[in-house]
C-alpha positions in Angstrom: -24.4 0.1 -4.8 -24.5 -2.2 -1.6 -22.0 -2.6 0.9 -20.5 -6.1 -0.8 -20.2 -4.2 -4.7 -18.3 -1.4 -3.3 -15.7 -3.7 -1.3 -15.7 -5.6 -4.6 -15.0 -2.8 -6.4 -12.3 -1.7 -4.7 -10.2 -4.6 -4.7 -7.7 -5.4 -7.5 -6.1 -9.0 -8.2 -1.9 -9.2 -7.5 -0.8 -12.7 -8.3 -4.5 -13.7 -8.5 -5.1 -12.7 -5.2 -7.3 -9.9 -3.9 -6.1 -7.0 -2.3 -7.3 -3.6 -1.6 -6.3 -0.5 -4.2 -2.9 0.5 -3.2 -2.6 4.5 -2.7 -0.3 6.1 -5.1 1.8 8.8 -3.9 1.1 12.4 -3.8 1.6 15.1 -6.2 4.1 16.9 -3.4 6.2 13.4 -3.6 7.5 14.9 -7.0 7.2 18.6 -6.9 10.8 18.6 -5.9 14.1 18.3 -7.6 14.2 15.6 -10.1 17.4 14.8 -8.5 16.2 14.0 -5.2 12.8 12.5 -7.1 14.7 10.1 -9.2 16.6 8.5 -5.5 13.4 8.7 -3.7 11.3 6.6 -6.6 14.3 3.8 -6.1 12.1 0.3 -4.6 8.9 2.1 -5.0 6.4 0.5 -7.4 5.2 1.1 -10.8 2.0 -0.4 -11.5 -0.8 -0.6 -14.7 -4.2 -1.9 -13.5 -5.6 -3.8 -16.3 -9.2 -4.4 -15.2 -8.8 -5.4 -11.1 -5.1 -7.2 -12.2 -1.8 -5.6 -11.8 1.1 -5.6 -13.5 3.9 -4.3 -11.5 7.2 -4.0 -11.5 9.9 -2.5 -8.5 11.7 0.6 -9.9 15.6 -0.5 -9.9 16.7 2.3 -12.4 16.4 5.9 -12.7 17.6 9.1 -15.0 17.4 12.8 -13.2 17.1 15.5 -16.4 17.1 19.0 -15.0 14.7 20.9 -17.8 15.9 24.1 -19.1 19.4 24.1 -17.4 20.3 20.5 -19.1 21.2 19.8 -22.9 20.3 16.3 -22.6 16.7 17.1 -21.5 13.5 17.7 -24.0 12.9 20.7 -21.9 16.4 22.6 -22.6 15.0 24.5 -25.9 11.6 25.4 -24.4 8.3 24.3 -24.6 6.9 22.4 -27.9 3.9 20.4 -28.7 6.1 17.3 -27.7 7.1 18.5 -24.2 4.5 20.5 -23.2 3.3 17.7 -20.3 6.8 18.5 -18.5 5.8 22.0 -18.1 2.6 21.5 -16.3 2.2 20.0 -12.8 4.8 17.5 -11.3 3.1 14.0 -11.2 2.3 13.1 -15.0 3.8 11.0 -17.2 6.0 12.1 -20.1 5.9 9.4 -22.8 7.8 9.7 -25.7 9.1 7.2 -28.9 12.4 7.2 -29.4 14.5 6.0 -32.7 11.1 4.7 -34.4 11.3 1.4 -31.9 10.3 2.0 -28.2 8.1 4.2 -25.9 10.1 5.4 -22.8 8.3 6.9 -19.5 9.4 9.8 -17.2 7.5 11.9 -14.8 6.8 15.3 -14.4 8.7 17.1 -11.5 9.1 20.4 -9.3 6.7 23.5 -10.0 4.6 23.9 -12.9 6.7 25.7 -15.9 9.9 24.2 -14.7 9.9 21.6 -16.3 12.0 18.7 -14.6 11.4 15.0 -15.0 12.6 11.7 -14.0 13.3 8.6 -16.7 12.2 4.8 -15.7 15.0 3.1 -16.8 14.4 -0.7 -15.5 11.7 -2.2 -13.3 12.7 -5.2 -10.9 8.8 -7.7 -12.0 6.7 -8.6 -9.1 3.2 -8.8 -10.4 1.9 -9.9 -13.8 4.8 -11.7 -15.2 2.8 -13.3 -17.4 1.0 -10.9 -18.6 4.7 -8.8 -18.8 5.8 -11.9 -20.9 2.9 -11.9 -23.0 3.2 -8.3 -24.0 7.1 -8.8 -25.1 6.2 -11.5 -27.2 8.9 -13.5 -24.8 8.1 -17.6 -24.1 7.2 -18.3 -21.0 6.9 -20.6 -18.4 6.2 -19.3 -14.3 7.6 -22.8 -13.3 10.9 -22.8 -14.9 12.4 -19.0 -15.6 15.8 -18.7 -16.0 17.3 -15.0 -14.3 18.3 -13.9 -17.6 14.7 -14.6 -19.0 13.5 -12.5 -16.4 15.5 -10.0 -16.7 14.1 -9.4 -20.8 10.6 -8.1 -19.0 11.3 -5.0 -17.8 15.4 -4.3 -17.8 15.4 -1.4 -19.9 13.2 1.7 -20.8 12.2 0.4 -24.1 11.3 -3.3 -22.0 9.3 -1.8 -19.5 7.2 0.5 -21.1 6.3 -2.5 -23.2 5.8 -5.0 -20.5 3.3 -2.7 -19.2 1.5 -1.3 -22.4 2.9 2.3 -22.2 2.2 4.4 -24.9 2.4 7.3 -25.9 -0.8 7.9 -27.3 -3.0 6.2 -24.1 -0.7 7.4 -21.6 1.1 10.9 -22.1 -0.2 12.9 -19.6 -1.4 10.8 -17.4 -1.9 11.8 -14.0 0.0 9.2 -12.0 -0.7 10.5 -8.6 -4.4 10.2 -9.7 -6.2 7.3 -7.3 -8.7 6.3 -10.0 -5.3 6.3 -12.8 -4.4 2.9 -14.7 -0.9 3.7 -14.3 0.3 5.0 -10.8 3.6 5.0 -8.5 2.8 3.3 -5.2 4.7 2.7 -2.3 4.7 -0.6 -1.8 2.4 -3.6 -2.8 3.0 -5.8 0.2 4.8 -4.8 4.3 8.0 -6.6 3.4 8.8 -4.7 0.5 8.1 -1.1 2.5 10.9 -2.1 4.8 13.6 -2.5 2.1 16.1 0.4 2.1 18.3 0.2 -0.7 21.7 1.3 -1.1 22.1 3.7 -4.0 24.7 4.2 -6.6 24.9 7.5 -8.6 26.6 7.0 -12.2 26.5 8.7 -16.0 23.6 8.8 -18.1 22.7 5.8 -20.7 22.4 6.8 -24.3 23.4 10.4 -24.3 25.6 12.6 -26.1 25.1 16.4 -24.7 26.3 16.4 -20.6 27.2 12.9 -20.5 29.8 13.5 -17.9 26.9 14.3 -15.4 26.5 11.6 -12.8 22.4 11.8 -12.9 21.4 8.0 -13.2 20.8 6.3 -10.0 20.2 2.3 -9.1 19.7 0.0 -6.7 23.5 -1.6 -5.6 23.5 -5.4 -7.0 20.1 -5.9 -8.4 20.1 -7.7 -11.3 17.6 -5.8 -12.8 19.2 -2.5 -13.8 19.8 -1.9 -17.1 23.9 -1.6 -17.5 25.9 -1.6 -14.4 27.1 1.1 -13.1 31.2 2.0 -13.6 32.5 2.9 -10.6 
């Protein structure tokens, strides 16, 4: 391969313009409580390389489950065929369908055999909208999108995983830390965006029944983007 193919190679197309592979982050980033995983992923970027494009979206919404020492988490019964990903090393996604509709994404945290994980709730779209748009079946037009239109691509668990072709069969277990991975967790895709600090709110779970009264879902204060605002 000469010099020119391997630069080629390792450059990816964001908004149709090249730009060197972004690095995901480490395996240590989530081999930590999911607590302090799910604040930490807040304004970091989820991103699916489809060939060199991206489709990417800011992570707005998050849900901490605690593995065998919470009744709303997969885990809390022990290991099946379903969870087993959780059990292994932090860093891979858990991807799972839920009430015969939608696919919904976590990742793997703390020590192998512990089991935590951290739920994607809703992605803020910055690359690939309309490739997002295309794979929601939504209309679309880059010149003329209302906030509510955008806010169908990736507001929601269900939304997301669909605006970036996650499923359960291509992706569970995937190693998301993984540099040569389709579907990664990355800082940043541009300097302006690393400098964002967001202010966190801390609220109840979405959709549960068993330790609903646990404040575990976290989001970024006034962004548009989360999937039900928090009640404070």
């Amino acid at each position: 391969m000469s010099a020119v193919q391997a630069l080629s190679s390792s450059l990816v197309k964001l908004n149709g313009v090249a730009m060197p592979l972004p690095t995901p982050l480490p395996r240590s980033f989530y081999e930590r409580d999911p607590r302090a995983v799910a604040r930490a992923l807040l304004g970091k970027i989820l991103l699916r390389r489809i060939g060199r494009r991206i489709v990417a979206g800011r992570i707005v919404e998050t849900e901490a489950y605690m593995g065998r020492n919470d009744p709303a988490a997969h885990a809390f019964s022990g290991m099946t065929k379903r969870n087993a990903v959780l059990y292994g090393a932090a860093g891979h996604a858990y991807v799972y369908f839920t009430y015969g509709m939608h696919h919904c994404m976590n990742i793997s945290c703390q020590p192998s055999g512990r089991a935590g994980c951290v739920l994607l709730r809703a992605l803020e779209p910055v690359a690939g909208l309309q490739e997002m748009a295309e794979a929601r079946n939504l209309p679309w037009e880059a010149h003329d999108v209302a906030p509510a239109e955008m806010r169908l691509l990736s507001s929601g668990p269900g939304r997301l995983c669909q605006a970036l072709l996650i499923e359960r069969q291509r992706d569970n277990g995937k190693d998301v830390t993984a540099r040569d991975s389709d579907l990664q967790v990355v800082e940043a895709l541009s300097p302006a965006l690393e400098e964002l600090k967001p202010k966190i709110l801390v609220a109840t779970r979405i959709g549960i029944t068993k330790a609903a009264d646990m404040k575990l879902r976290y989001l970024i204060a006034g962004n548009p983007f989360v999937s039900v605002k928090a009640r404070i």
